[in-house]
MIVOKE-52482 format. One record per residue: x, y, z of N, C-alpha, C in turn. Coordinates in pm, 1 decimal, decimal comma, padded with zeros to 6 digits. Example, Ala and Ser with C-alpha at 12.3 -4.5 7.8 and 13.67 -1.06 7.14 Angstrom:
BEGIN
<r <01319,0; -00569,0; 00780,0>; <01230,0; -00450,0; 00780,0>; <01320,0; -00330,0; 00780,0>>
<r <01285,0; -00225,0; 00708,0>; <01367,0; -00106,0; 00714,0>; <01290,0; 00003,0; 00787,0>>
// end
This chain:
BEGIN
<r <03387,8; 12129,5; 21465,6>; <03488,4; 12141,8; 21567,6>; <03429,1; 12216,0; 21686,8>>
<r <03482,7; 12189,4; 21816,2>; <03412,8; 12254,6; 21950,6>; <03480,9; 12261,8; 22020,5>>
<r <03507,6; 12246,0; 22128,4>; <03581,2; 12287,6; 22275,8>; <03587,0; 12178,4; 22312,7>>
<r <03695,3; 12129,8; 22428,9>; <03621,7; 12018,3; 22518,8>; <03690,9; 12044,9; 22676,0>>
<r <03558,4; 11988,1; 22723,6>; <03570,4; 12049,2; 22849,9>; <03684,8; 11926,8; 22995,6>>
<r <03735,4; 11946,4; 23019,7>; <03782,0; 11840,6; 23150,3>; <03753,8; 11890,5; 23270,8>>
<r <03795,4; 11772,9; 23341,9>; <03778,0; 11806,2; 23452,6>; <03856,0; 11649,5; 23539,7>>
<r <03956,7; 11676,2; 23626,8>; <04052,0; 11538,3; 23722,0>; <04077,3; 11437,8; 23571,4>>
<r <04096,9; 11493,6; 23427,0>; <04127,5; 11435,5; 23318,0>; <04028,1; 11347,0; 23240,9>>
<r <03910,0; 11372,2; 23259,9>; <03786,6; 11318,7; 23217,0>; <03703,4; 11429,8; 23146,6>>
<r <03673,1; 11369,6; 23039,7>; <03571,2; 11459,7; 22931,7>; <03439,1; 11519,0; 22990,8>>
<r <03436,8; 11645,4; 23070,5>; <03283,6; 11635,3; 23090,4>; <03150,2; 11700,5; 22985,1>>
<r <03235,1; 11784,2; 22915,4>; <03131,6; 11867,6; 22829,3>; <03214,4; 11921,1; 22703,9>>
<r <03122,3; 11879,8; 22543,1>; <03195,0; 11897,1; 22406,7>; <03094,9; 12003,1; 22388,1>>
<r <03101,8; 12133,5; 22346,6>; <03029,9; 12212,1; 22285,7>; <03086,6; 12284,6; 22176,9>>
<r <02967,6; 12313,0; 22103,7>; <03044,5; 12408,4; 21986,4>; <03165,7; 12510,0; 22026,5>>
<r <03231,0; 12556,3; 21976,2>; <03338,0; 12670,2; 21989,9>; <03246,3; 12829,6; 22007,3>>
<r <03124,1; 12817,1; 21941,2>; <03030,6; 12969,9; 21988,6>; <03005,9; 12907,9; 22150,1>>
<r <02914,8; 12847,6; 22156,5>; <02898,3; 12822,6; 22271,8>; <02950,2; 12828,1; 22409,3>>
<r <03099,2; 12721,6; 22400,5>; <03246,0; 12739,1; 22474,1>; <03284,9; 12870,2; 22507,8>>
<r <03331,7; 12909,5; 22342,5>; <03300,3; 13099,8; 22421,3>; <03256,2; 13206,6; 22433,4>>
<r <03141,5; 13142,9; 22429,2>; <03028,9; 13237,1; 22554,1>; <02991,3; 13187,1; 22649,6>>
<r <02992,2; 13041,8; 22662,0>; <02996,3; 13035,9; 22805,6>; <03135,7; 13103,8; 22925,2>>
<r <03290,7; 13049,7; 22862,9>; <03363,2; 13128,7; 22901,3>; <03377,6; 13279,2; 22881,4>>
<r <03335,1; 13331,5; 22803,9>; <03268,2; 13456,2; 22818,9>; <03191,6; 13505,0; 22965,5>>
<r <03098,3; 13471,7; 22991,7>; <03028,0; 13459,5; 23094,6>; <03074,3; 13412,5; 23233,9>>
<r <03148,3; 13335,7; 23229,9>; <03198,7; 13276,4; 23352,8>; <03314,2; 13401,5; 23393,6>>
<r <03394,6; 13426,0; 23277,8>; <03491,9; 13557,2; 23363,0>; <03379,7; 13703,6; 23371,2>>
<r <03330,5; 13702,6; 23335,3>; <03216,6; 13822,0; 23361,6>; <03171,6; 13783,4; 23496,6>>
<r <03134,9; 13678,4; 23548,4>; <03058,5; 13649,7; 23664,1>; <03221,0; 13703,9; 23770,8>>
<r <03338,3; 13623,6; 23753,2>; <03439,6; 13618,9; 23807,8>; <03439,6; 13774,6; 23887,4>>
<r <03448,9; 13908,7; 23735,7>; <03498,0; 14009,7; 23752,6>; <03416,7; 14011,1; 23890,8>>
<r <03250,2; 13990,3; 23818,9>; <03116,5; 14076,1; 23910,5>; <03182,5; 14056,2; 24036,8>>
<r <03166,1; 13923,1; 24080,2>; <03182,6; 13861,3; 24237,5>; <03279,4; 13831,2; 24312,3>>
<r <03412,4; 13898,9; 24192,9>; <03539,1; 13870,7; 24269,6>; <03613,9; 13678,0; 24333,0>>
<r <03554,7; 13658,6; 24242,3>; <03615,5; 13530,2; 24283,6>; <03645,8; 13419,2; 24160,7>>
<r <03702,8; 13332,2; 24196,1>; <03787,3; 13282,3; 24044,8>; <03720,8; 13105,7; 24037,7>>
<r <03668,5; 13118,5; 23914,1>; <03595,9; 13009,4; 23833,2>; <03683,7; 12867,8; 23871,5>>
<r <03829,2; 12886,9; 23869,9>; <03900,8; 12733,0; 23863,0>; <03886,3; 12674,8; 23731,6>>
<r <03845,3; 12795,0; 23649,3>; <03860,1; 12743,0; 23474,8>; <03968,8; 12807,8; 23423,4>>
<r <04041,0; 12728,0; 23332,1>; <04154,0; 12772,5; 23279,4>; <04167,0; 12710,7; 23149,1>>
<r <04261,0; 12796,8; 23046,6>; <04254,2; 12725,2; 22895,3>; <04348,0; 12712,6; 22864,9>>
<r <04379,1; 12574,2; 22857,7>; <04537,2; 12540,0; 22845,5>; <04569,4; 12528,8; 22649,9>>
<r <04399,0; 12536,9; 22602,5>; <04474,8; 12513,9; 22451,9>; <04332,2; 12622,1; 22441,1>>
<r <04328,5; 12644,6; 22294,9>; <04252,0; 12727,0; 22248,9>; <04072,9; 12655,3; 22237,6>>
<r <04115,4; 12528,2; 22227,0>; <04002,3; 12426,1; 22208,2>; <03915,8; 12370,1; 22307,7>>
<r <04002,7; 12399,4; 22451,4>; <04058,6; 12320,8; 22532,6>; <03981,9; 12398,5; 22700,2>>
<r <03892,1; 12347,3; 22760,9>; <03894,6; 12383,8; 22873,8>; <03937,1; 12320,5; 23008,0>>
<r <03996,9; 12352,2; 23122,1>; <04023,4; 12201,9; 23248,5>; <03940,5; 12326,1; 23360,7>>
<r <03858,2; 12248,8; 23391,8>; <03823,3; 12251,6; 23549,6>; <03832,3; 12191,8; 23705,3>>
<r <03865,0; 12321,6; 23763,2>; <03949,3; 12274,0; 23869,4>; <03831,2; 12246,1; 23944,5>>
<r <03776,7; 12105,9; 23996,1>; <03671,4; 12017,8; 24062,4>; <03641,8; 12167,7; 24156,8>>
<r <03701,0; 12143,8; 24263,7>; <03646,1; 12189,2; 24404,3>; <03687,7; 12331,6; 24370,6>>
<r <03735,1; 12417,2; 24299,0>; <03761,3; 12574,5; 24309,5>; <03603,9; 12604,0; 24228,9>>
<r <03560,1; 12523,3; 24095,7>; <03446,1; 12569,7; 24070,4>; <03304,0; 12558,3; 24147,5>>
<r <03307,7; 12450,4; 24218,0>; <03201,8; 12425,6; 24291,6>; <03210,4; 12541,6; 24414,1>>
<r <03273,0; 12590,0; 24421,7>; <03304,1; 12668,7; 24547,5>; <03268,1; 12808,4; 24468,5>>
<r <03325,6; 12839,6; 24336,9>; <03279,0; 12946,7; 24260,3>; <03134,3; 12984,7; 24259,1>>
<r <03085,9; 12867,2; 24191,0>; <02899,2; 12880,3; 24204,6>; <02832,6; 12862,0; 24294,4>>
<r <02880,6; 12821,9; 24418,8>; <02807,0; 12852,8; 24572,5>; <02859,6; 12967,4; 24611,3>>
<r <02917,1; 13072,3; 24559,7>; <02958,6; 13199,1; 24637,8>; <02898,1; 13282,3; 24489,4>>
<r <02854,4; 13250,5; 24386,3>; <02755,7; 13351,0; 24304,7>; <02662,7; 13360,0; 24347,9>>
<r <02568,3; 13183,1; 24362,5>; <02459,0; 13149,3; 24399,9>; <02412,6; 13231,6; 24519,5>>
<r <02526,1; 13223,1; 24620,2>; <02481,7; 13311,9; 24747,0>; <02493,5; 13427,3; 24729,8>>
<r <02583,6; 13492,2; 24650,6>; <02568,7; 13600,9; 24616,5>; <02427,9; 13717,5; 24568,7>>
<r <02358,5; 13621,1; 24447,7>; <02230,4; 13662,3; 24443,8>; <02093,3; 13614,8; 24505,4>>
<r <02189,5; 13567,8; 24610,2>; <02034,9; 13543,6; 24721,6>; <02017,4; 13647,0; 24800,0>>
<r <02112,7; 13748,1; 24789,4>; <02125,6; 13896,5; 24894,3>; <02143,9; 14017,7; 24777,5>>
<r <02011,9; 13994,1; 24686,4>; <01999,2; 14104,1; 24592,1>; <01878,5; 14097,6; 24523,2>>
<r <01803,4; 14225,1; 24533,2>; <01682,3; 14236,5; 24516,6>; <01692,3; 14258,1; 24333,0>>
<r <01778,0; 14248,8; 24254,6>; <01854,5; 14271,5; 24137,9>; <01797,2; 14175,1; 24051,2>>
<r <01672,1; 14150,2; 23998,9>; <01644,5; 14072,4; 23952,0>; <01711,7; 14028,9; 23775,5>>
<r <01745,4; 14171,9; 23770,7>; <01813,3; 14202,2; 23613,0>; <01970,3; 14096,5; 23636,4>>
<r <02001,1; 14151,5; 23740,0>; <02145,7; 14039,4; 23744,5>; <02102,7; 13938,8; 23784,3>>
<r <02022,3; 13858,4; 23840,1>; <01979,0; 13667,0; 23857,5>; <01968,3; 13672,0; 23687,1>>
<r <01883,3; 13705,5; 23641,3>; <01849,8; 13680,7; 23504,8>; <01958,5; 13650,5; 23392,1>>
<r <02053,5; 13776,5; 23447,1>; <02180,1; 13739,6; 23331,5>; <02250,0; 13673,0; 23383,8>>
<r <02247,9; 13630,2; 23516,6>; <02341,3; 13517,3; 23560,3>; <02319,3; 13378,5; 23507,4>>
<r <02166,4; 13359,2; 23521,2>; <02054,5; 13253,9; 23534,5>; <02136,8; 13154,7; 23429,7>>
<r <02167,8; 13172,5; 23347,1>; <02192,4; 13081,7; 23229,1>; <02308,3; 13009,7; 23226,0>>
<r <02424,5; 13055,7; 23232,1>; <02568,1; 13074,4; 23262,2>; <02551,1; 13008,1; 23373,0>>
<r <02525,4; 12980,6; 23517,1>; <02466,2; 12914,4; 23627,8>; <02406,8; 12802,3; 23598,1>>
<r <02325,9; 12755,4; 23496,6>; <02245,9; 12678,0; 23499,9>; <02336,5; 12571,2; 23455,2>>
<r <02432,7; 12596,5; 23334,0>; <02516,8; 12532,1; 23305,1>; <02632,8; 12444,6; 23415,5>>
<r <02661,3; 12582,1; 23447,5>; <02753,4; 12540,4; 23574,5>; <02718,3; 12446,9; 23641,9>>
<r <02597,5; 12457,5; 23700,4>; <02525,8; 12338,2; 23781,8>; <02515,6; 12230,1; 23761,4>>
<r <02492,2; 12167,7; 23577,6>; <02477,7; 12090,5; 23545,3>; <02618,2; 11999,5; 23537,6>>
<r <02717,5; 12067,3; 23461,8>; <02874,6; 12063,0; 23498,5>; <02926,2; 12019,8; 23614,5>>
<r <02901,0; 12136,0; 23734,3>; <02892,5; 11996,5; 23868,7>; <02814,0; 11910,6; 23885,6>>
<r <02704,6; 11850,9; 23804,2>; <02631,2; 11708,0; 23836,3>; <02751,8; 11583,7; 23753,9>>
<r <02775,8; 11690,3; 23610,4>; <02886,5; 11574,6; 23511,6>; <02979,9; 11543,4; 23613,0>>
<r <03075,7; 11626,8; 23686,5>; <03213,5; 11622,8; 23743,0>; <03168,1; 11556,1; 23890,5>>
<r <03050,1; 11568,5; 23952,2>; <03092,9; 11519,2; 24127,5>; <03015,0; 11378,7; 24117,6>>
<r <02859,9; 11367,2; 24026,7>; <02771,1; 11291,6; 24052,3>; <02634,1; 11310,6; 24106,9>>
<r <02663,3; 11440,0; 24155,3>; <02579,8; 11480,1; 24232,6>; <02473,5; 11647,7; 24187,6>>
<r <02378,2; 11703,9; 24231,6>; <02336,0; 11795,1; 24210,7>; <02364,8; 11887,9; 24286,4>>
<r <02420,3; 12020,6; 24292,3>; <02478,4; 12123,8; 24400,3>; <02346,5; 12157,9; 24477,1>>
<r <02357,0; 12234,6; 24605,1>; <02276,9; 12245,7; 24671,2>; <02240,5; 12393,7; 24618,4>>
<r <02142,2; 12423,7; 24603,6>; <02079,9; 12517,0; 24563,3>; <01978,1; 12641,8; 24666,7>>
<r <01984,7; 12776,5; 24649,1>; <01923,6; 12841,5; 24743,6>; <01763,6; 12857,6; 24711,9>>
<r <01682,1; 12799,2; 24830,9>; <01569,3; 12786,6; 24799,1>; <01526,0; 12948,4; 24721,1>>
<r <01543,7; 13034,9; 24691,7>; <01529,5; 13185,0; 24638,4>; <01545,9; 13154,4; 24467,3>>
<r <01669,4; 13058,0; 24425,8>; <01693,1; 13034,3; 24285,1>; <01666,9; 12875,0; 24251,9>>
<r <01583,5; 12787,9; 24323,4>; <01553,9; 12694,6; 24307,6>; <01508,6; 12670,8; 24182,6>>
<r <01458,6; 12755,4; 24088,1>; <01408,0; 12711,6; 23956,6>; <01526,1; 12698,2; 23871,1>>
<r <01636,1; 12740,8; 23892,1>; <01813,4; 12748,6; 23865,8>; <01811,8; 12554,4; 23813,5>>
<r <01797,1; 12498,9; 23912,1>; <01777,6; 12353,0; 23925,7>; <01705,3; 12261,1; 23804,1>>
<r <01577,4; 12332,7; 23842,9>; <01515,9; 12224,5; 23690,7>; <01564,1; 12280,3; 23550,0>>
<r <01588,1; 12418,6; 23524,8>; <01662,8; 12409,1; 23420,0>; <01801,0; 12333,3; 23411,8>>
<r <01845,2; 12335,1; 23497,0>; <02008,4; 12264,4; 23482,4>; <01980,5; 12168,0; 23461,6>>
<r <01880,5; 12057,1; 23514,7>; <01864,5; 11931,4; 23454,0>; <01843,6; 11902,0; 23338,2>>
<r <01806,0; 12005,7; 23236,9>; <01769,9; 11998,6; 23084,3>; <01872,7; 12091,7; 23028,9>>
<r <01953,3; 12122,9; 23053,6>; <02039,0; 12238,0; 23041,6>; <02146,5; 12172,9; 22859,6>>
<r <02214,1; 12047,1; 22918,6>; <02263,1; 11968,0; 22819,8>; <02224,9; 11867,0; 22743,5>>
<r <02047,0; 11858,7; 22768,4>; <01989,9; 11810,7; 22677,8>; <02001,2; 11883,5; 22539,9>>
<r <01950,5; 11817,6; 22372,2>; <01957,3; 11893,1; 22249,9>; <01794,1; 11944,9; 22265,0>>
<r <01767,7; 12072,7; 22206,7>; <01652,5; 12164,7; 22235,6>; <01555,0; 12086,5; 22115,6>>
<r <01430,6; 12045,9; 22125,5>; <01348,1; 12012,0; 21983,1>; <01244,2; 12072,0; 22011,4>>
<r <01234,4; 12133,0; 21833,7>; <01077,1; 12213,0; 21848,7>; <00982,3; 12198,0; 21925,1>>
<r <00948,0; 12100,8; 21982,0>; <00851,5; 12032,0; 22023,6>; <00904,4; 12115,5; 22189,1>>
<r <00958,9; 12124,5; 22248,2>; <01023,1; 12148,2; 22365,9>; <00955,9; 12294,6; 22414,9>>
<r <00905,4; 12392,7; 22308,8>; <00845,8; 12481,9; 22326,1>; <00775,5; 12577,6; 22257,4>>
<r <00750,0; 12663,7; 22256,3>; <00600,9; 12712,8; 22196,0>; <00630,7; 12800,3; 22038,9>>
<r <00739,8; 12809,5; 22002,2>; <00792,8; 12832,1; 21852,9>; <00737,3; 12756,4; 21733,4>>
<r <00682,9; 12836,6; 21641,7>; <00674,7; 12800,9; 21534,6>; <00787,6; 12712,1; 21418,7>>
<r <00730,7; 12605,4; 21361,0>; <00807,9; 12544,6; 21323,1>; <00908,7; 12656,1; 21224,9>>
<r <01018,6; 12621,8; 21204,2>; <01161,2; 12694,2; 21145,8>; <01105,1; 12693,3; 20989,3>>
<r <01106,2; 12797,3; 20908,3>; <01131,7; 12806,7; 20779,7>; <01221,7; 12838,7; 20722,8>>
<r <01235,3; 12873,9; 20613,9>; <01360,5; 12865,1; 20523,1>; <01320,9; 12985,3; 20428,4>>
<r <01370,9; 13066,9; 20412,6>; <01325,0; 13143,2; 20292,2>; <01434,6; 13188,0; 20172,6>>
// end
């Protein structure tokens, strides 16, 4: 069982229920930081709707946000939570958000962001079992 995400009544993103909330986790954490409101709301427990144009407007006023902060500790914990987002507005508009040349690497992760991760993907030892 997982979450599912909408958006103008279209499925954009199924994730586990850890996942879901921690990403919503994260997204009202960003909210508190930057004072401004996600356009995510949970109408069921399972259940996320995103409001198209309030979120896209959310993550261009984080994004700019840490382009005027030498804070590298906060890009970092943003970085992830963002990356998602980004990818989320590629599911919902079609398109890729415009990005500040400062967090441009924000970008190529988001393109792999909702891909599934395989060993092979990076430098970890294969998984054992003990």
């Amino acid at each position: 069982m997982g979450i599912v995400v909408f958006s103008e009544g279209r499925e954009v993103w199924s994730p586990s229920l850890k996942v879901g909330a921690l990403f919503m986790a994260q997204i009202s954490a960003l909210e508190k930081a930057f004072d401004v409101k996600s356009g995510i709301i949970s109408p069921l427990a399972d259940e996320l709707e995103i409001d198209a144009s309030t979120f896209v407007a959310f993550v261009q006023k984080v994004m700019d946000s840490l382009t005027q902060t030498n804070n590298r500790s906060l890009i970092v914990l943003s970085a992830g939570c963002l990356q998602v987002a980004i990818a989320l507005i590629f599911q919902i508009t079609g398109i890729w958000p415009a990005i500040p040349k400062y967090l441009d690497s924000f970008l190529g992760d988001a393109h792999k962001v909702m891909l599934p991760l395989r060993e092979r993907d990076h430098d970890l030892p294969p998984r054992t079992t003990q």
